[in-house]
SETOR-481082 format. One record per residue (C-alpha): residue in one letter; chain; x, y, z. Coordinates in steps of 0.2 Angstrom, whole numbers, plus 5000, padded with zeros to 4 digits. Last residue first. Example, Ala and Ser with C-alpha at 12.3 -4.5 7.8 and 13.67 -1.06 7.14 Angstrom:
SETOR-481082
[s,A,[5068,4995,5036]]
[a,A,[5062,4978,5039]]
//
This chain:
SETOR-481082
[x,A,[4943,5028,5148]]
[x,A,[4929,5015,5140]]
[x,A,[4914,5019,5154]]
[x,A,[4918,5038,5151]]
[x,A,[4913,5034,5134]]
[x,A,[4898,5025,5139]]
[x,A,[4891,5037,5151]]
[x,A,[4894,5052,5137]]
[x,A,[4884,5041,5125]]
[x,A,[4869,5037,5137]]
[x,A,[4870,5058,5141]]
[x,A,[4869,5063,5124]]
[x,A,[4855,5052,5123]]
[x,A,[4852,5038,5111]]
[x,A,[4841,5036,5097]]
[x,A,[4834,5018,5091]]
[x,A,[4840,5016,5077]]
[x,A,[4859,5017,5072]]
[x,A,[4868,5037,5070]]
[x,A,[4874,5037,5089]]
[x,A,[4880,5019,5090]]
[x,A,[4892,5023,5075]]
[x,A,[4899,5039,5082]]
[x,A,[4901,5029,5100]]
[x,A,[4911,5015,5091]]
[x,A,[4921,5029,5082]]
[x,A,[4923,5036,5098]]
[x,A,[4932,5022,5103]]
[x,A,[4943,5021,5090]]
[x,A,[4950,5039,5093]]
[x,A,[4953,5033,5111]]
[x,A,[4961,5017,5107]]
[x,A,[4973,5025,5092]]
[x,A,[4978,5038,5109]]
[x,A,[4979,5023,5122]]
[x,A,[4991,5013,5110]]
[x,A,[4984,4996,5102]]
[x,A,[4989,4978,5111]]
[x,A,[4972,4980,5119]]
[x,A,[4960,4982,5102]]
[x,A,[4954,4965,5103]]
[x,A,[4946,4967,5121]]
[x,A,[4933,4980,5113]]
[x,A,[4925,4963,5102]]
[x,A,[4921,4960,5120]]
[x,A,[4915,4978,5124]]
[x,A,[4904,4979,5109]]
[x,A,[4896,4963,5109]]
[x,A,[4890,4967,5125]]
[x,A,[4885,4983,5121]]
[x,A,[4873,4976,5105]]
[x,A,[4866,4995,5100]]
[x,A,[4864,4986,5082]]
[x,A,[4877,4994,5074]]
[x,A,[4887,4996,5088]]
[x,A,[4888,4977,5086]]
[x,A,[4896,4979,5069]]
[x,A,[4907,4993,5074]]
[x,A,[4914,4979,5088]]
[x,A,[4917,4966,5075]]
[x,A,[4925,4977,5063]]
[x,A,[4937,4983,5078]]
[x,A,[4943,4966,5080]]
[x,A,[4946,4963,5063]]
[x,A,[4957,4977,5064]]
[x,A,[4964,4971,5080]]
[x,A,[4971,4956,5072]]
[x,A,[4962,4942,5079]]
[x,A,[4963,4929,5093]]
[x,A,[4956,4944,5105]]
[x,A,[4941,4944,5095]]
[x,A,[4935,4930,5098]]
[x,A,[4930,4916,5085]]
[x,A,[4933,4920,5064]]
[x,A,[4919,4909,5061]]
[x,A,[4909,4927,5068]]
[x,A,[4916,4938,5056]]
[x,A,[4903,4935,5042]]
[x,A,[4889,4935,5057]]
[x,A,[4893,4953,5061]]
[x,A,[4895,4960,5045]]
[x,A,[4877,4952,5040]]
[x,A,[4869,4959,5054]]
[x,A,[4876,4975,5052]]
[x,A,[4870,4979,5034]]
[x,A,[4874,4998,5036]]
[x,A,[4877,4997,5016]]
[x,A,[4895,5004,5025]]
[x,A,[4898,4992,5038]]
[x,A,[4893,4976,5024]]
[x,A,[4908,4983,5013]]
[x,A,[4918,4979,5029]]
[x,A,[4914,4965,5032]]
[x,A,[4917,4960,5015]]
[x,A,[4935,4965,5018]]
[x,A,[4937,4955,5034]]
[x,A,[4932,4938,5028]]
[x,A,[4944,4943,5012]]
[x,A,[4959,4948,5024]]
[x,A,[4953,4931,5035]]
[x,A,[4956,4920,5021]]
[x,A,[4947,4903,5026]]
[x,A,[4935,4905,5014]]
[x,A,[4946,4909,4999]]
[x,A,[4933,4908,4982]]
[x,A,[4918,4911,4992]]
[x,A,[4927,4927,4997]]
[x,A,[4933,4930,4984]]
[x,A,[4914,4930,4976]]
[x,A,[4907,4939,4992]]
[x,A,[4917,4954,4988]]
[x,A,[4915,4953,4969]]
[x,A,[4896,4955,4975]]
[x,A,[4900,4968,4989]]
[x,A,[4910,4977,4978]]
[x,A,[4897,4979,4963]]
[x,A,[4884,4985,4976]]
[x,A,[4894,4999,4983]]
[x,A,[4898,5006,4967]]
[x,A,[4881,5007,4960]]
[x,A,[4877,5015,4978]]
[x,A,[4888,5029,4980]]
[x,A,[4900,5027,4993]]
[x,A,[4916,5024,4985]]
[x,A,[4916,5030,4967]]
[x,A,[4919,5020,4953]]
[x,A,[4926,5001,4953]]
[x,A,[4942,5000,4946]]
[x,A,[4951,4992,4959]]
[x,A,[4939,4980,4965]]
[x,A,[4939,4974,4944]]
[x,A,[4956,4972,4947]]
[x,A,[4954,4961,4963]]
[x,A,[4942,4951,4954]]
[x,A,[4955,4947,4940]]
[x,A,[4965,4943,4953]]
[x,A,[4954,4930,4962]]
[x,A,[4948,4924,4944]]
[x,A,[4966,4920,4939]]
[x,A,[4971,4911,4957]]
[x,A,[4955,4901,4956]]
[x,A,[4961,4895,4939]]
[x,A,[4978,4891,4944]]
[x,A,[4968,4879,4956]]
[x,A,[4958,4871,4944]]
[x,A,[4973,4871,4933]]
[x,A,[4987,4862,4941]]
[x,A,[4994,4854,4926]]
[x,A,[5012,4863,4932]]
[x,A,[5009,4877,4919]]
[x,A,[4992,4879,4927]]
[x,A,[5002,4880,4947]]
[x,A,[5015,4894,4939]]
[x,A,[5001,4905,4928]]
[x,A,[4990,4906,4943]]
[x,A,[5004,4909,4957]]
[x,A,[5011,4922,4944]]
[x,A,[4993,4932,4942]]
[x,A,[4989,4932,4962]]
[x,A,[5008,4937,4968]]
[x,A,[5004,4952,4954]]
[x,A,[4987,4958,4962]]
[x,A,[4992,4955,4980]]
[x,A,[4975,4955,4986]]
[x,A,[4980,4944,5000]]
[x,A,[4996,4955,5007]]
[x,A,[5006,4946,5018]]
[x,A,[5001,4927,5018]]
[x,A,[5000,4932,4998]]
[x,A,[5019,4935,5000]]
[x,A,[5021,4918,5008]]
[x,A,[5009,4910,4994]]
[x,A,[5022,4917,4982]]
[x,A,[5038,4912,4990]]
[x,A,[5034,4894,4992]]
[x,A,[5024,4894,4973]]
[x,A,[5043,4900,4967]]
[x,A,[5052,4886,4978]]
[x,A,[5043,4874,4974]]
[x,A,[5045,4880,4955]]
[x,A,[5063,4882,4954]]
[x,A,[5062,4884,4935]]
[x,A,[5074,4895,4932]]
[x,A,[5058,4912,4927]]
[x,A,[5050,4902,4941]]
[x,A,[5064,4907,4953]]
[x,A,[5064,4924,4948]]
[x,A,[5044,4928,4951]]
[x,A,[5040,4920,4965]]
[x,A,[5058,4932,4973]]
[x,A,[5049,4946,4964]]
[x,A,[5033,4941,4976]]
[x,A,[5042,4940,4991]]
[x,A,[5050,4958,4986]]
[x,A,[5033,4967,4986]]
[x,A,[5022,4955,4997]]
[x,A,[5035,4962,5012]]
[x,A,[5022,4977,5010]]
[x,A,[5012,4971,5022]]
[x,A,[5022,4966,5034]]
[x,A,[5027,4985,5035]]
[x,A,[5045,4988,5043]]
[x,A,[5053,4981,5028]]
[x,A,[5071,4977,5034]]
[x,A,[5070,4959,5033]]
[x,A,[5057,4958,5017]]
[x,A,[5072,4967,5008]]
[x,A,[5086,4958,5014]]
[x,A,[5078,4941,5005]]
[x,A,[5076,4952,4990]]
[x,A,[5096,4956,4991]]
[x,A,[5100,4939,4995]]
[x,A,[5088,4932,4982]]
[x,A,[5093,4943,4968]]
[x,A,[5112,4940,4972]]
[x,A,[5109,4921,4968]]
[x,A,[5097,4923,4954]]
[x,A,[5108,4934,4942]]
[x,A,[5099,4930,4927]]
[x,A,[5099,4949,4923]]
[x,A,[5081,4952,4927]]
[x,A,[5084,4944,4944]]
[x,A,[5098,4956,4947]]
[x,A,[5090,4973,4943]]
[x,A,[5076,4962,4954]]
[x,A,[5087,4964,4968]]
[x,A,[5093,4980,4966]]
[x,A,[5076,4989,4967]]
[x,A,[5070,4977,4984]]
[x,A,[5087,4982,4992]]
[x,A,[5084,5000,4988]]
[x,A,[5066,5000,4993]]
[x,A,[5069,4990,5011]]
[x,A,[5084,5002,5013]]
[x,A,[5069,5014,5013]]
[x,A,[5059,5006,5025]]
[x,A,[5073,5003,5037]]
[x,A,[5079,5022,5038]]
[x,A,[5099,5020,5041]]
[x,A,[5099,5015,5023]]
[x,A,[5104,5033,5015]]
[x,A,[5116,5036,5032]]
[x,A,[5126,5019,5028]]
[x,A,[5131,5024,5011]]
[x,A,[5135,5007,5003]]
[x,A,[5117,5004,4997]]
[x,A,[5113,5020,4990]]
[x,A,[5130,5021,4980]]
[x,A,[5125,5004,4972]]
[x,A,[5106,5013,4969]]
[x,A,[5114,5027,4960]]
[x,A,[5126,5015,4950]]
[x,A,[5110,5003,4948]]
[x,A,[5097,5018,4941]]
[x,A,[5104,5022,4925]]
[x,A,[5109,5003,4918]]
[x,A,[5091,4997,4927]]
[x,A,[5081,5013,4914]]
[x,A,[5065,5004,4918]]
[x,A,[5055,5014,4926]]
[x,A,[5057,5005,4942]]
[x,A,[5072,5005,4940]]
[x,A,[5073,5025,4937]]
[x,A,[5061,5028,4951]]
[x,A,[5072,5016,4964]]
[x,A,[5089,5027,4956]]
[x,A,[5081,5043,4959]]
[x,A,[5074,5039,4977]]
[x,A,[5094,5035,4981]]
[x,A,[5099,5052,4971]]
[x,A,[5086,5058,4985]]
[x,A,[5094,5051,5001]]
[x,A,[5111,5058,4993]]
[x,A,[5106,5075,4994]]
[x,A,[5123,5084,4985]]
[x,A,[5113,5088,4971]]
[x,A,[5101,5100,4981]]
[x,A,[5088,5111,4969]]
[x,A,[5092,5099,4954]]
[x,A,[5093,5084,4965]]
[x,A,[5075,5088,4973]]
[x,A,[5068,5093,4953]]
[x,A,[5074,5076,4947]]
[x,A,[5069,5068,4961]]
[x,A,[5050,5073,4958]]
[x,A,[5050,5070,4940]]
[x,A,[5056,5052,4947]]
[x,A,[5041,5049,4957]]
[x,A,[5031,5054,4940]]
[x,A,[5038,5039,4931]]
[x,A,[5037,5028,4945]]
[x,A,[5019,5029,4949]]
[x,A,[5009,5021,4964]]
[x,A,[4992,5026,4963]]
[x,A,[4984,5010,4970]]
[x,A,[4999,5003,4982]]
[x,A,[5018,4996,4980]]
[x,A,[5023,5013,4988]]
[x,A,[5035,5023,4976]]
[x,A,[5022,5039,4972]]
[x,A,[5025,5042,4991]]
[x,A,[5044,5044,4991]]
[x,A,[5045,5054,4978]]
[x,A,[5029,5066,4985]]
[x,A,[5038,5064,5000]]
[x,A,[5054,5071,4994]]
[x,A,[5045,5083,4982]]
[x,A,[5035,5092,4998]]
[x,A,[5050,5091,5009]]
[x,A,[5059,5102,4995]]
[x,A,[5047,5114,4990]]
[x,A,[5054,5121,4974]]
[x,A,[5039,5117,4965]]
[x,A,[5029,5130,4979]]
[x,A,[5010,5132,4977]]
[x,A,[5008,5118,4961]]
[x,A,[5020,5107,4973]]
[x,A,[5010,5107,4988]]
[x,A,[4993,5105,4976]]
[x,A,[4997,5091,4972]]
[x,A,[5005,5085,4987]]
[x,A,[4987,5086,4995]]
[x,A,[4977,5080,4980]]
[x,A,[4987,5062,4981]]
[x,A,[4986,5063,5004]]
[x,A,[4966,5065,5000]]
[x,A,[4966,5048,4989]]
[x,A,[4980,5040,4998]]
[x,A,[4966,5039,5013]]
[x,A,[4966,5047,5030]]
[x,A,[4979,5063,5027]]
[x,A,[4988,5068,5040]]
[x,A,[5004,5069,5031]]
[x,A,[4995,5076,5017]]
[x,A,[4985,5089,5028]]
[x,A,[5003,5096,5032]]
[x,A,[5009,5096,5015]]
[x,A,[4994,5109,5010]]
[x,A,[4999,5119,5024]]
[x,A,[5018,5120,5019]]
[x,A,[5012,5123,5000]]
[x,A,[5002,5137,5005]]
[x,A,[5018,5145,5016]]
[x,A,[5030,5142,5002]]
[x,A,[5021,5151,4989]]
[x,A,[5032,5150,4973]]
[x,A,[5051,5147,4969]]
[x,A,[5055,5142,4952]]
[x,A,[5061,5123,4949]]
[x,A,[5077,5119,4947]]
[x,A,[5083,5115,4928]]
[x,A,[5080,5097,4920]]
[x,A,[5095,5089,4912]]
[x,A,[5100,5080,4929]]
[x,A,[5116,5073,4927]]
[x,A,[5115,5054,4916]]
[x,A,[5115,5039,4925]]
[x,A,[5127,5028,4915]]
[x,A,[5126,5014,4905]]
[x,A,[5113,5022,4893]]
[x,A,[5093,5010,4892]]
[x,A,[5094,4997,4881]]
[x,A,[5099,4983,4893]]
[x,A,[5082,4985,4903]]
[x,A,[5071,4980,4889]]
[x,A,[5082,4965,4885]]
[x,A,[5082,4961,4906]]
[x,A,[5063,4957,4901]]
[x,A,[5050,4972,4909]]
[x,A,[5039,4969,4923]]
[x,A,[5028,4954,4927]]
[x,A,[5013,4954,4920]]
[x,A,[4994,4960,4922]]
[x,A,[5000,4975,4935]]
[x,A,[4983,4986,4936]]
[x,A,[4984,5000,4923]]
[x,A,[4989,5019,4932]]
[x,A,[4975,5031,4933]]
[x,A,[4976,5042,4917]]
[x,A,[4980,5061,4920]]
[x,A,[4995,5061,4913]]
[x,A,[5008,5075,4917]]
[x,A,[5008,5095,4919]]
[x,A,[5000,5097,4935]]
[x,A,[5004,5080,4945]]
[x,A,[4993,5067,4943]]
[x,A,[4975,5066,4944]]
[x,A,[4967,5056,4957]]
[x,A,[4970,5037,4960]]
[x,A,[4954,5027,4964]]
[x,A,[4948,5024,4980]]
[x,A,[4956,5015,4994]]
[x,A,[4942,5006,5007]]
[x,A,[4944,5014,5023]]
[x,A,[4948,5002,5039]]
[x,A,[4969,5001,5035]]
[x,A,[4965,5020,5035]]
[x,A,[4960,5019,5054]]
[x,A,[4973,5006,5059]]
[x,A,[4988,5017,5052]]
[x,A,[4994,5014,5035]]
[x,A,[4991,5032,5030]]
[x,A,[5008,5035,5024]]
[x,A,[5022,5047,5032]]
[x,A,[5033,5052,5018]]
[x,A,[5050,5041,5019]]
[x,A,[5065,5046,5022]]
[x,A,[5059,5065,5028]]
[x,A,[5069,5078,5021]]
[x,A,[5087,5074,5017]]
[x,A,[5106,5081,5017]]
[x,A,[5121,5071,5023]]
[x,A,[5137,5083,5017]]
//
């Protein structure tokens, strides 16, 4: 029988979190590491490493988890899934499983969640989590499909294909795009690491077809990058990486194979802009706090280095604007997004920068133009923008009434 809690946990990819910097991982689940997981330097492990894990998946040795306090852990679960940064959803299915480790929706999107190509990401605990799912429901084929992806990714390949092969033939398990997006992506480079390039493309090729997130098709483009240099294809292997890096600019592992790729090709100014680009974005990465101002200073300057680096980049043009928003340097923000032109030609997150820029300086004009960029948005994530335009003209100088921000708001319904 089909059994499964939510395919994939609810992420705070929405525009709002897509406008909040991402700060460090926080602790891991009780009972495991406490070290933030090391920025990707190199590309996973050789198909040696892989070969010496057993041939089979072996049956869960782990026994289920007790029962504990299931109506704590469903709250705590609920402020995960509406969580604004992976920061708060992290602490929130923590402390879900600490009140209830039998809690099955809580381990599935836990799982699911500790599998996103993102800060935090962690394969080795995502797979303690479906160990305990399979153990409390072994017939739940949607998480013997999470298992197989964590063991992959963990690399044990020879344990995680057979679970993964199932996955892909079992049409209920890829019914959900995203997660057929996982599975496709996990086989794929089980076949690139095997020297199997043909199959490794079509199934990485699939992946980036099926991933509902565009930014996350960096994920699978960047493995094809990866293969295709490993045979020497490198047009093809520079093609694939600079598309991934279309998708996801701080793509830390697209940036470190581009740079190796174009210095092996004699290319080296440019593999060395590469290089520094992700060294940068590592140093981003690891930079403490999020508001306090050490930690705001240092981004902004590794921020106007990329920047400097990429000035046509609009998701580096973007970024330092909005490191400028929060040193409340609103001048600057808006005249680092003005090259980019109108606001309707822009993604709407740009757009929105733009119009919390001019807030800023109680500019209404600017406001409503750079307003005409968030259109192809939904009336409800229009509303909750709009009163964070009306938040951010309320705390700039000079002081406005009650009444001029009510006025202004009824002016956007």
């Amino acid at each position: 029988m089909f059994t499964s809690a939510a395919p994939v946990p609810p992420r705070a990819a929405g525009l709002l979190a897509l406008l909040l910097a991402v700060p460090p991982a926080l602790a891991s689940l009780a009972g495991c590491s406490r070290e933030p997981p090391a920025p990707v330097v190199a590309p996973p492990a050789s198909p040696a490493r892989v070969a010496e894990s057993p041939t089979t998946a072996p049956a869960p040795q782990r026994p289920p988890p007790r029962s504990g306090d299931r109506a704590r852990a469903d709250r705590h679960l609920s402020n995960a899934r509406a969580a604004a940064d992976r920061a708060q959803a992290r602490r929130e299915y923590d402390l879900a499983l600490a009140a209830d480790p039998a809690h099955r929706e809580a381990l599935a999107e836990c799982g699911w969640f500790l599998l996103e190509p993102e800060p935090g990401q962690d394969a080795g605990l995502a797979l303690l989590c479906f160990l305990d799912l399979v153990a409390l429901a072994p017939d739940d084929r949607v998480a013997r499909a999470g298992e197989g992806i964590a063991r992959a990714a963990s690399g044990d390949g020879a344990g995680g294909r057979p679970l993964l092969e199932a996955a892909e033939a079992d049409g209920d398990v890829m019914a959900d795009a995203a997660r057929a997006a996982k599975v496709e992506h996990a086989l794929g480079r089980l076949d690139g690491e095997a020297g199997d390039l043909a199959n490794a493309t079509r199934r990485l090729r699939r992946a980036v077809e099926l991933e509902p997130v565009a930014l996350r098709g960096a994920e699978p483009l960047a493995s094809l990058g990866e293969f295709h240099a490993e045979q020497g294809s490198a047009a093809d292997a520079e093609r694939f990486l600079r598309e991934a890096l279309d998708r996801d600019a701080e793509h830390a592992k697209a940036r470190y194979l581009l740079g190796r790729l174009l210095t092996r090709a004699g290319r080296k100014e440019e593999g060395a802009v590469q290089l520094e680009i992700r060294s940068l974005l590592e140093q981003l990465h690891r930079a403490p706090g999020r508001d306090g101002e050490p930690a705001l200073a240092e981004r902004l300057k590794w921020r106007e280095r990329l920047l400097a680096l990429e000035p046509d980049r609009v998701a580096f043009r973007a970024a330092l604007a909005r490191v400028l928003l929060a040193a409340r340097r609103f001048d600057d923000a808006r005249a680092t997004l003005a090259p980019l032109g109108a606001a309707t030609a822009q993604p709407p997150e740009v757009a929105f920068l733009a119009a919390r820029a001019c807030a800023g300086l109680h500019d209404l004009a600017g406001v409503e133009a750079a307003r005409a960029g968030l259109a192809p948005l939904d009336a409800e994530t229009r509303r909750r923008l709009d009163l964070a335009l009306i938040d951010e003209w309320r705390r700039a100088e000079p002081p406005t009434s009650e009444a001029e921000l009510a006025e202004m708001a009824r002016r956007w319904e």
